[in-house]
N, C-alpha and C positions, 0 to 999 in steps of 0.2 A: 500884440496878442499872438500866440506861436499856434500854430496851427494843429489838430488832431489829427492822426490818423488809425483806422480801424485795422487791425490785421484780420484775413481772411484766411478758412483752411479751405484747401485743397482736398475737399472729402475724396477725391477720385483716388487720391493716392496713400491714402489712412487706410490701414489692411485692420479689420476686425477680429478681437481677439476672442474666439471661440471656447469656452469652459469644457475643459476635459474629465470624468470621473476615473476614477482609481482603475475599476475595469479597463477601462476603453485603453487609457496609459500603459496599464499591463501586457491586455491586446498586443498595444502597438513593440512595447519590449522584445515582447516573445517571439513576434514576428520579427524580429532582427537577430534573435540569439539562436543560432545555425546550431550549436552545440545540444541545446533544450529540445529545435524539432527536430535534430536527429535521433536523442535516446526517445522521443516520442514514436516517432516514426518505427525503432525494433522492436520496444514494446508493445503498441500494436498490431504488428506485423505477429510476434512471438502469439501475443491473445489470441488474435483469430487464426493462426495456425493448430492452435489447440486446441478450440473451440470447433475448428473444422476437423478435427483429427477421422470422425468416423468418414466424414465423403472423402477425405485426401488420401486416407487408408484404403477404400476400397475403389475408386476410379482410378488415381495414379498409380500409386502403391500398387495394389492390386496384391494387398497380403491381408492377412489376419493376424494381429499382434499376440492372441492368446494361444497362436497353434505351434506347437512346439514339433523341430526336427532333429533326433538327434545327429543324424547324418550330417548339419548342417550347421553346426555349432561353433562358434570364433571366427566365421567367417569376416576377413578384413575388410574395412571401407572401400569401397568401389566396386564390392562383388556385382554383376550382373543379376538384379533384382530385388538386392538389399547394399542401398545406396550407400547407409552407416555399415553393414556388417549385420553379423549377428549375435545374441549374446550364448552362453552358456548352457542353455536349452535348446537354440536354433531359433529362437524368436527374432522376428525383425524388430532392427534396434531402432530403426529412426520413427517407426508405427509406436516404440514404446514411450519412447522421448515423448510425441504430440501428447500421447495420451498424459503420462505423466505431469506435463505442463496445466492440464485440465484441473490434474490436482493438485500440484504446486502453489498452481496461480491462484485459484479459486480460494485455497484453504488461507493465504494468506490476505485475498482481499476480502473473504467477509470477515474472515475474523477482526481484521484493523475496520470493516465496519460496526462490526458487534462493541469495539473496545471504541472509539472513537461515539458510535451513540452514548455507549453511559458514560464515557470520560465527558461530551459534551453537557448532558444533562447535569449528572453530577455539580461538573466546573461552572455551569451561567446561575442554578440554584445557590450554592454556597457562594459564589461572588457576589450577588445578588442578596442573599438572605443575612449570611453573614451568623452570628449569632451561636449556636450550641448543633446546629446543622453543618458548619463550617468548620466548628473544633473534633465533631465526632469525624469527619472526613477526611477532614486534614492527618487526624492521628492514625484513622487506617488507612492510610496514605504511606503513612512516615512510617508504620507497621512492615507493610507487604514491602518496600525497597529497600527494608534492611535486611529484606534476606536475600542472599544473590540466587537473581533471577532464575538462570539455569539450575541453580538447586532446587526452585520450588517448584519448576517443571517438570524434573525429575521425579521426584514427589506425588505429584500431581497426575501425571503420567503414567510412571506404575502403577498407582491408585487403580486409576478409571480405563486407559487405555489398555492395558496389558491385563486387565481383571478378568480371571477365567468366569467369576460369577456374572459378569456382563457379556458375556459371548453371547452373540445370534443380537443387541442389542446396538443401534444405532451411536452409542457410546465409543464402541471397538472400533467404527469406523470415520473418515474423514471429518464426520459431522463433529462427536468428542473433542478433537483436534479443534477446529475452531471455537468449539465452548471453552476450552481451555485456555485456546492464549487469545480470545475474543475477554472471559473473564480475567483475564490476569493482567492484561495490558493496557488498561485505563488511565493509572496514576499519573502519567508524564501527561498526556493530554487534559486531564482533570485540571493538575495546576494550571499549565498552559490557558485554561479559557478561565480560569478563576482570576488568576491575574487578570487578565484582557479585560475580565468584568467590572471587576474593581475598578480600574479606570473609566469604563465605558457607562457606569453607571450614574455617573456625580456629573454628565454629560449635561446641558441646556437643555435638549432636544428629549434625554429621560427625564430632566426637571418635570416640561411644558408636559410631556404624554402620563405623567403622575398627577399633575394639576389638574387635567381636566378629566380626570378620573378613569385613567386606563389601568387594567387590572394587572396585577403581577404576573401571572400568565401572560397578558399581551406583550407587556412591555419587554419579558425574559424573550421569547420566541417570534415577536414582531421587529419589533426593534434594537434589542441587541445581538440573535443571533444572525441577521443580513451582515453586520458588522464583522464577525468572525470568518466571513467567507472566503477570505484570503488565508487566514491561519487554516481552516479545518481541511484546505484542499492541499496545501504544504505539509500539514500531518502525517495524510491520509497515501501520499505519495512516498512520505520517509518511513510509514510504520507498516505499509505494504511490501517494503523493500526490508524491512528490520525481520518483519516475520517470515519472509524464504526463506533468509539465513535461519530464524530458530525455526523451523519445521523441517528445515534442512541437517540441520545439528541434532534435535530428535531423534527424525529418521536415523538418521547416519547410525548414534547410539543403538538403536532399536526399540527404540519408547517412541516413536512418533506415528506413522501410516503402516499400519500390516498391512500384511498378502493376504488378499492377492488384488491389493489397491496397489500402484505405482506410484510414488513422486520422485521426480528428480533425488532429492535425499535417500532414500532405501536402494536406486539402483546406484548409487554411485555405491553404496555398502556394498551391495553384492556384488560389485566391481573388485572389490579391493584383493577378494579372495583372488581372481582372476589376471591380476595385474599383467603377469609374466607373458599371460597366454591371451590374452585380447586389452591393449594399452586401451584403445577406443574405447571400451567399457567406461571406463573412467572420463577418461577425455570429457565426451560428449554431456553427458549431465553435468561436470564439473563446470563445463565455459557454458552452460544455459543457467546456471546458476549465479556466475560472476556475471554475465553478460546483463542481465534482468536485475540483477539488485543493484548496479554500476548505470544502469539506465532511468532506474528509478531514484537514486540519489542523487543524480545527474538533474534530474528534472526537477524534484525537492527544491535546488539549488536556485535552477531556474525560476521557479515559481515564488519563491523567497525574494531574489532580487527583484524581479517584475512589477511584486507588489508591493514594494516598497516605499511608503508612499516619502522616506526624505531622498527617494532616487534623482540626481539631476540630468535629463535629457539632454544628451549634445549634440 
């Protein structure tokens, strides 16, 4: 009779293997991609310098961006007391830069939030509903992106923006600009989570939360939009970066930010006249412009890989 014997484990030396979620994985990503927290790092650097523009204006600065000299006008980069120079009125240019950023920045992140809420609403409803809600959407979808875009800003633009019968009106100013490309910029995002939905709907876990009688309400905004949280912050980074450029193209045109509001856009315009006699003019709003949308694309990217959930960690 041959004899048994039992194998025994070594629990001391079996390593547990710990369940990671999607978050935590992405976390751990991003913390390795040097390239993502650097454009994080001048983007927020860039916000809260514009966001500080009034204390850094008047403790370090120690100017006033609106007070014009004409004594003191094309002054070049490094003059003693205007760091950038100054522009074509004697304004300090780097006081206008901060401020400008205020509106830059601002105009293009609520409006990717304005467009981004109803793109998301819209897209988890019609993914979700499906039905004559889905075809009316779909087709003013496939309406508004057959006309090119910058035409229908255009349009849009002159309309409301440049409308002498809306003067003195909250329309003429920065705020219009975000209703504008807040309304008009939805459709890419609308798809984007209708698709998502589609899939995320015919789910197990939407099966069991319909069975035991969760409402369409919960199930749209409980349970499928925690799911989108990877898409809508990857959006929300690409179409913050999408809209400097077009409020920047705007401006530049002169359908975007009047005076005597500043964006980066409009002074790079008044730059151009200037070219010969203050290069900086241009310069400076130029590379705040690529610098900021090359940072937020850059992180788009990053944020895209991270969440990836077929990424394999090595």
């Amino acid at each position: 009779m041959s004899a048994t014997t039992v194998a025994k484990l070594d629990l001391k030396t079996q390593k547990s293997v710990v369940g990671e979620s999607l978050t935590s994985l992405a976390l751990k990503r991003l913390r390795r991609d040097k390239l993502t927290l650097l454009a994080m790092a001048i983007v927020i650097t860039l916000t809260a310098l514009s966001l500080f523009a009034p204390l850094i204006e008047e403790y370090i600065l120690q100017v006033d961006y609106t007070r014009t000299n004409i004594s003191e006008t094309f002054l070049p980069v490094g003059t003693p007391g205007h760091i950038l120079g100054t522009d074509d009125l004697g304004r300090d240019h780097l006081a206008r830069l901060l401020y400008a950023g205020q509106i830059s920045l601002g105009i293009a992140f609520f409006a990717a939030i304005l467009s981004l809420v109803i793109g998301i609403t819209l897209g988890i409803m019609t993914g979700y509903y499906g039905g004559v809600l889905d075809d009316v959407v779909i087709w003013l979808i496939t309406t508004l992106t057959s006309i090119p875009t910058l035409f229908l800003l255009l349009i849009v633009s002159a309309v409301i923006l440049t409308n002498p019968a809306l003067q003195g009106t909250f329309l003429r100013g920065p705020f219009g600009l975000v209703a504008v490309l807040g309304l008009l910029g939805w459709t890419g995002t609308t798809r984007l989570v209708r698709g998502e939905t589609l899939s995320i709907r015919e789910r197990e876990y939407i099966i069991s939360a319909r069975a035991i009688g969760a409402s369409p309400f919960q199930i749209m905004f409980r349970h499928i939009l925690p799911n989108l949280f990877s898409v809508v912050i990857i959006t929300l980074a690409l179409d913050i970066g999408g809209l400097i450029l077009t409020e920047s193209a705007l401006s530049f045109l002169g359908l975007g930010v009047q005076a005597p509001y500043a964006s980066w856009g409009n002074m790079l315009t008044s730059a151009q006249t200037y070219f010969t006699k203050g290069v900086h003019l241009v310069i400076a709003p130029g590379l705040m412009i690529v610098t900021t949308v090359l940072c937020l694309y850059i992180i788009g990217d990053g944020l895209r890989d991270a969440f990836d959930p077929t990424a394999v960690d090595k």
